[in-house]
VOPAGU-2260 file (C-alpha; in pm, 1 decimal, decimal comma):
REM VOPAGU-2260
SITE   aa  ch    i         X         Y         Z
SITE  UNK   A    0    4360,3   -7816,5     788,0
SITE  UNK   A    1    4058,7   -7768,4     961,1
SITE  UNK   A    2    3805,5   -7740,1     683,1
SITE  UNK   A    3    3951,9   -8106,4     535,0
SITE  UNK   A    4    3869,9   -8274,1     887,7
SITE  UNK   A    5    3570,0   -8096,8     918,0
SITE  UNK   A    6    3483,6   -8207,0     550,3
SITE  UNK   A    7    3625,5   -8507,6     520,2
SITE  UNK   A    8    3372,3   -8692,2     684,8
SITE  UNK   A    9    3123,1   -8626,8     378,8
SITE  UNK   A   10    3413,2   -8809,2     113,4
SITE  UNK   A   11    3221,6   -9186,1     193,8
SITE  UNK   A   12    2905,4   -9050,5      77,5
SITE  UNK   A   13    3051,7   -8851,0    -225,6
SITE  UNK   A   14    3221,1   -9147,2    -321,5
SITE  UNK   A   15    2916,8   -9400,3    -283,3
SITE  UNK   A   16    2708,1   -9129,0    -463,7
SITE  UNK   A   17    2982,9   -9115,6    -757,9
SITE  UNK   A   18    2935,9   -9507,0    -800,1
SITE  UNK   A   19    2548,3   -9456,6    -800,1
SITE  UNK   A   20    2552,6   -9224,6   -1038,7
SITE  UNK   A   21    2831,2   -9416,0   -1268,5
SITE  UNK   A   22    2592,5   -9744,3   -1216,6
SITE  UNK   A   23    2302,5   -9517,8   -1355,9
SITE  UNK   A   24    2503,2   -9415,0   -1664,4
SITE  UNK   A   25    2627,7   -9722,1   -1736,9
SITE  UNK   A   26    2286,9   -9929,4   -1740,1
SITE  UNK   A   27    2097,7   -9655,2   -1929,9
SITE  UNK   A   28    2317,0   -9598,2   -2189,4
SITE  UNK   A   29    2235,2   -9966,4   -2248,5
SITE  UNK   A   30    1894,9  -10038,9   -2102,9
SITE  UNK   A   31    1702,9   -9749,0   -2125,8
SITE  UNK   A   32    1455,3   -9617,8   -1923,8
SITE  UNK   A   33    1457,1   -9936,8   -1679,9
SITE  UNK   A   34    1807,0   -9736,4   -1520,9
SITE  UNK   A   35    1624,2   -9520,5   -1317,0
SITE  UNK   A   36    1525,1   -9728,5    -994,9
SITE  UNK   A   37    1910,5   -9761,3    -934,5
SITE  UNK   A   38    1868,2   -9375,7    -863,1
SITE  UNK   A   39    1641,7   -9469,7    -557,1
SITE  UNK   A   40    2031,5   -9637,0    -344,5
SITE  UNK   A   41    2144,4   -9289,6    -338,9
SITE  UNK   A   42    1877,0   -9165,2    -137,0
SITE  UNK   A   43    2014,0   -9299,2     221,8
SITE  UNK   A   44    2304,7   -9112,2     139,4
SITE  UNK   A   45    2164,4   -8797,0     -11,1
SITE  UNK   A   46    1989,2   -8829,6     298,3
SITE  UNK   A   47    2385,7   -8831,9     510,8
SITE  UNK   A   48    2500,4   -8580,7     389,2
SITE  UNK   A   49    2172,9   -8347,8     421,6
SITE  UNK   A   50    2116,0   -8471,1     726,1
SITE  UNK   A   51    2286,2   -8702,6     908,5
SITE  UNK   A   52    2185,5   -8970,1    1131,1
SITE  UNK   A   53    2425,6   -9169,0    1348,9
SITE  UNK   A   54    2238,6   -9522,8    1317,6
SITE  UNK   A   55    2142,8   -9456,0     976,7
SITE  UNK   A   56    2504,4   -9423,9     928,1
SITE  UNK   A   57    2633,4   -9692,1    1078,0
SITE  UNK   A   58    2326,1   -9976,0     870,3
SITE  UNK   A   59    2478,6   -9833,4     584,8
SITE  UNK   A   60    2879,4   -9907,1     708,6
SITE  UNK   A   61    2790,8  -10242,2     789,8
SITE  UNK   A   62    2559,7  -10308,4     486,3
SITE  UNK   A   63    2875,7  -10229,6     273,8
SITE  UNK   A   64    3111,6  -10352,5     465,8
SITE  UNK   A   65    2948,4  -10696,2     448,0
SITE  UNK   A   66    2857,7  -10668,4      60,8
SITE  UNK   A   67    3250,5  -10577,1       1,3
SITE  UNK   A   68    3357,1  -10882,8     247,9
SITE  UNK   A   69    3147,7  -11057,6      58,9
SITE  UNK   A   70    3288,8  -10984,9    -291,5
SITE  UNK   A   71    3665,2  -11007,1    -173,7
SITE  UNK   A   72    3589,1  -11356,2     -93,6
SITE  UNK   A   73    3488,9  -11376,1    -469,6
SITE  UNK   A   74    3801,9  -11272,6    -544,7
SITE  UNK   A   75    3999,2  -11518,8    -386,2
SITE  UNK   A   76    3818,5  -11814,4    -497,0
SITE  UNK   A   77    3894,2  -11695,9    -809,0
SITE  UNK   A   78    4293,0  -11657,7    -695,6
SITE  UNK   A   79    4292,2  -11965,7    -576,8
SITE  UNK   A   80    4004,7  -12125,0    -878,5
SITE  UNK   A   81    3779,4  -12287,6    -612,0
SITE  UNK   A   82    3467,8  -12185,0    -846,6
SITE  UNK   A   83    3545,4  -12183,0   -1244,0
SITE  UNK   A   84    3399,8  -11863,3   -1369,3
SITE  UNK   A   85    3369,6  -11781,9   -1759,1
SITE  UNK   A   86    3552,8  -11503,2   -1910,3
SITE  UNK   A   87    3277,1  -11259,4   -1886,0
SITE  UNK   A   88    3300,9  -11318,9   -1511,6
SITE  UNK   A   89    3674,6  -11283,0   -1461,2
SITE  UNK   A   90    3660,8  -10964,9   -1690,0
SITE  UNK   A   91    3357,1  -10827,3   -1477,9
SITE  UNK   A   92    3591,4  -10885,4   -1136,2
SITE  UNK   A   93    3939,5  -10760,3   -1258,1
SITE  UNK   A   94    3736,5  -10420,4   -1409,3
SITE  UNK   A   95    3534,6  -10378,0   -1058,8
SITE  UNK   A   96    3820,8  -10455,9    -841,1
SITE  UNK   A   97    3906,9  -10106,0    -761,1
SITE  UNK   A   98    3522,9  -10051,8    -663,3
SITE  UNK   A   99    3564,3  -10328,4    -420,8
SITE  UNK   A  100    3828,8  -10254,5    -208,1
SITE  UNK   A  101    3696,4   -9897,4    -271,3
SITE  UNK   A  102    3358,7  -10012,8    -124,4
SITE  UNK   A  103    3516,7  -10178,0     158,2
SITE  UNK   A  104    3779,8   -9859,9     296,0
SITE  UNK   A  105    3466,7   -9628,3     253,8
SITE  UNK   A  106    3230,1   -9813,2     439,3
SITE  UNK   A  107    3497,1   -9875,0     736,2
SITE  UNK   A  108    3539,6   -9505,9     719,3
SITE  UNK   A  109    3149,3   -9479,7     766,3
SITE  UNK   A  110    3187,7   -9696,2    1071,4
SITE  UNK   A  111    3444,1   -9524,1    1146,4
SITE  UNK   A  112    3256,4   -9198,2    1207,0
SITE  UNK   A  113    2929,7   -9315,5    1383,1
SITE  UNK   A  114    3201,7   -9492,4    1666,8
SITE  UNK   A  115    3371,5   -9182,6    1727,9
SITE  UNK   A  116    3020,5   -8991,9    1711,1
SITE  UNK   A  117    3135,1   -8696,3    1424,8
SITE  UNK   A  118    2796,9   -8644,2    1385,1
């Protein structure tokens, strides 16, 4: 039990690094060779988990926490159809949904850790 507290601060990083990487495969698969500056968003968190740094930490909570708020909204204008969106759009938000609310526990938990000072 130990080892998964002492470890389980890391899983926010893993899990951003997972959708990096993902984001990566996805774009060059289709793009090409244009992919690779999506690489360079995993660096502040390669950088966590190598070696961590409390405010660091918690620019990158907030960041995300604000980017997720942000795209929740999205979702309920589209609950609610304040904005029309095409089909592309609503297909785009129903397949990311789990990445949003995703996002948005992960970067709490990243806030999370630099109040109670884990680090």
């Amino acid at each position: 039990m130990q080892a998964i507290s002492k470890y389980s601060k890391f899983i926010p990083y893993f899990y951003f690094l997972a959708v990096i990487i993902y984001w990566f495969t996805d774009v060059n698969r289709r793009v090409g060779i244009t992919a690779y500056p999506i690489l360079l968003f995993g660096i502040p968190f390669l950088w966590q988990l190598i070696k961590p740094n409390e405010q660091l930490n918690f620019s990158l909570g907030i960041i995300f926490v604000c980017l997720s708020s942000y795209m929740i909204l999205a979702y309920l204008s589209d609950i609610f159809h304040i904005v029309n969106l095409s089909y592309e759009t609503k297909k785009f938000l129903i397949l990311g949904g789990f990445f949003v609310i995703g996002n948005f526990v992960m970067a709490l938990w990243m806030i999370r850790n630099s109040i109670k000072k884990v680090f």
